[in-house]
N, C-alpha and C positions, 0 to 999 in steps of 0.2 A: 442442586449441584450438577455440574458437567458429568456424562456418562465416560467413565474410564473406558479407553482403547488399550485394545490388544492384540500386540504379534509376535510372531516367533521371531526373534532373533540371535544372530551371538553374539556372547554376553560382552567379549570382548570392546564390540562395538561401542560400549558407554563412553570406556576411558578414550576412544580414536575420536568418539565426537566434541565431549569434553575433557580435553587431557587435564586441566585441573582438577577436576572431582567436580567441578559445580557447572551446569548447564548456563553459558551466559546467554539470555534472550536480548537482542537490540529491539525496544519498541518505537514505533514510530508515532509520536501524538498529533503530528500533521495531517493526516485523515482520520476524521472524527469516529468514520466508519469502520475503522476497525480497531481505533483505540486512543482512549480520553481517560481523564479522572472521575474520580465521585467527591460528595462534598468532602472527604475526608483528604483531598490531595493524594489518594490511591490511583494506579492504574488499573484500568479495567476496560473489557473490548473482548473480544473474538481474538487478538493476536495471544492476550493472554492468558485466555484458555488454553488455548493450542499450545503456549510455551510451557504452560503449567504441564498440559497432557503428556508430552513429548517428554516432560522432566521426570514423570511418575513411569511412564515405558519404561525410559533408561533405568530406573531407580537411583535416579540422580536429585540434587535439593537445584531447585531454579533464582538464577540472580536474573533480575528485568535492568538493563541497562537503559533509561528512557530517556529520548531524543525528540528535538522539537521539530525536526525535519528530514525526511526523505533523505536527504544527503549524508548528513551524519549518520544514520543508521547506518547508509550503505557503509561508508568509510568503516566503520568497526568491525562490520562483519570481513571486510574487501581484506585488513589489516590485520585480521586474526584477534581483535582485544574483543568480540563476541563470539558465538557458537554456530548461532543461529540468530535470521533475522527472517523477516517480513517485508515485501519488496513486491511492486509491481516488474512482469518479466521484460526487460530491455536486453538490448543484445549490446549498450554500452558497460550496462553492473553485470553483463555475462562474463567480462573479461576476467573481473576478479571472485565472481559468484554462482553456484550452483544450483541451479533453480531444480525445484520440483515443480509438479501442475500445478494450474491456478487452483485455489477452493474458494474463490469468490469472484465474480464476475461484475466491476462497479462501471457505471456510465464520466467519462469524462464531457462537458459542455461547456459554452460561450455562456456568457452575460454582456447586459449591453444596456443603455439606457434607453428607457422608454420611447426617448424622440428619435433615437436610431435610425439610417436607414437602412441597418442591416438587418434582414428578413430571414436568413437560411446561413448557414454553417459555410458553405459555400461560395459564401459572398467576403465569407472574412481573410482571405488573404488577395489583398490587394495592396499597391501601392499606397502608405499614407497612413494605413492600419497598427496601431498600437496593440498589441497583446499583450498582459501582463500574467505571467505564472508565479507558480513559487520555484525558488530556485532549487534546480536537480530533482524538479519532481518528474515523477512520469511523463506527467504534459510535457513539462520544461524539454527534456530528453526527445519526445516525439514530437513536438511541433518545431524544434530547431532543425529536425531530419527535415519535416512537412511543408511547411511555411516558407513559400519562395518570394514572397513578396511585402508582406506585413515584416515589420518589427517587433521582435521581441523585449519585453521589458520585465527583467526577475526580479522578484517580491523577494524579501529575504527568509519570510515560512511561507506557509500556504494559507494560512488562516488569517494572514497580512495582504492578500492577492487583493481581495476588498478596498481594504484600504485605501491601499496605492495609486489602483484605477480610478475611485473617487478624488482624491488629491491631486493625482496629477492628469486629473480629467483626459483619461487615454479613452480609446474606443472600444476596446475587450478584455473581456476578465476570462482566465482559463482557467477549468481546475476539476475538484469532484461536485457532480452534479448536485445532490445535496450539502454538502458543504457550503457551495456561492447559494442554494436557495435559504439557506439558516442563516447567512453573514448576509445576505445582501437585507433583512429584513432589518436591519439599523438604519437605510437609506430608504429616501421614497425615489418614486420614478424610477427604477429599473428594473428589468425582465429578463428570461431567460431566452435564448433561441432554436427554437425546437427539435428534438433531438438528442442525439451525441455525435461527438468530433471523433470517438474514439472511446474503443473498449477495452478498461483493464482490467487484463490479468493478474491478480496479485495470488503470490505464491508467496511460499516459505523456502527460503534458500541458509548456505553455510558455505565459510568460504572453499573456494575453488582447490586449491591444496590439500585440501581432506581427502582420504582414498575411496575409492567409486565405491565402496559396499557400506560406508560411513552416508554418503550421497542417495544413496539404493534404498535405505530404509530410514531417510527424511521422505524419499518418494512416495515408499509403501505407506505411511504413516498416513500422511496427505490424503491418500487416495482412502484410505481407511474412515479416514475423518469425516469424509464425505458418502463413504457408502453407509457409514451407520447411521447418520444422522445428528452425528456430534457438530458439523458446522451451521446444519438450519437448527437444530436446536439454539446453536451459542447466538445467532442472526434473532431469532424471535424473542430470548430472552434478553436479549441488550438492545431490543426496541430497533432496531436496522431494517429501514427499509431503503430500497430503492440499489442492492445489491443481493444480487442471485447465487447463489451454490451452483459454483464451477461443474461443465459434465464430467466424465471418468479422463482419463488419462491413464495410457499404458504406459507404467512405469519402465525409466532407461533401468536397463541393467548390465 
């Protein structure tokens, strides 16, 4: 079982973060890596620890609101019909979102087929270049800023990035680095490009409208999470590799 976290706070704080009584958590199922099913059609992952942790602080009972894409989660957290959600940190879901630190640090990467003649990260934005993400994922979000010269092409989850590239025989696949290496083994002939494009940060955020000391101690929590050992513990027990335990971060206050 997860090791229960603990901090002082006041008490008030429960009802300001979830003003119904019940902590809604938005999960995201679009990155494997921090949260999938078990045979049972249950969620489980590292976001739901944390939601679970965060639920038992509060002394609050937790509802998982589960979403098959980045984008939806954001929207309900952005919209107030969640609490709390799970989000790579962008400065476009900054608008309507309040990030705490990262506590996991994942590699975003290319894919590409084997006859490719793209060699290095570097090479993929050029004229003529197809990229395919999932749409409003992190990548989606950062390589629209990035990419001056390739096309973008959104997959409509992240776990359909595969697909699409196959089908409609584009030139690159973006997304989480484990992720295109567990999906691409459906296909023969294709490989990764060595590397990352890009490094995310994924935090735990609540919408932006909550008052900073409701913000302050999603922070402290985070960072708690991580000095004790609660997030490489939840990482080793739910078999994750190939993302890191975020360093500290001096919480806003």
């Amino acid at each position: 079982m997860p090791r229960p976290i603990t901090l002082p706070f006041e008490p008030h704080l429960s009802q300001v973060i979830a003003p119904g009584g019940t902590l809604r958590a938005a999960i995201n199922l679009g990155n494997p890596i921090l949260a999938s099913r078990d045979a049972q059609g249950e969620p489980l992952g590292i976001s739901i620890d944390l939601a679970r942790a965060f639920g038992s602080l509060l002394g609050l009972p937790v509802e998982l609101q589960v979403f098959d894409s980045a984008n939806a989660s954001v929207e309900a957290v952005t919209q107030q019909r969640a609490d709390i959600g799970f989000f790579a940190i962008d400065p476009v879901r900054g608008a309507g979102i309040a990030f705490t630190g990262p506590y996991v640090l994942i590699e975003g990467a290319y894919l590409v087929r084997e006859d490719s003649p793209l060699r290095d990260n570097a090479e993929v934005d050029r004229p003529g270049h197809r990229v395919v993400v999932g749409k409003g994922s992190a990548y989606d979000l950062f390589l629209t800023r990035e990419l001056k010269h390739a096309q973008i092409v959104r997959s409509a989850l992240s776990r359909t990035v595969i697909d699409d590239f196959v089908a409609q025989n584009l030139e690159v696949a973006a997304g989480v680095k484990q992720q295109l290496v567990m999906e691409s083994k459906r296909f023969e002939r294709l490989r990764m490009l060595p590397g990352h494009f890009m490094l995310i940060q994924q935090a735990m955020g609540m919408p932006k409208l909550r008052p900073e000391p409701a913000v302050a101690l999603l922070r402290r929590f985070v960072e708690e999470a991580k000095a004790s050992g609660f997030v490489a513990d939840a990482l080793a027990r739910h078999h994750i590799e190939g993302a890191a335990v975020a360093p500290p971060t001096t919480p806003t206050t």
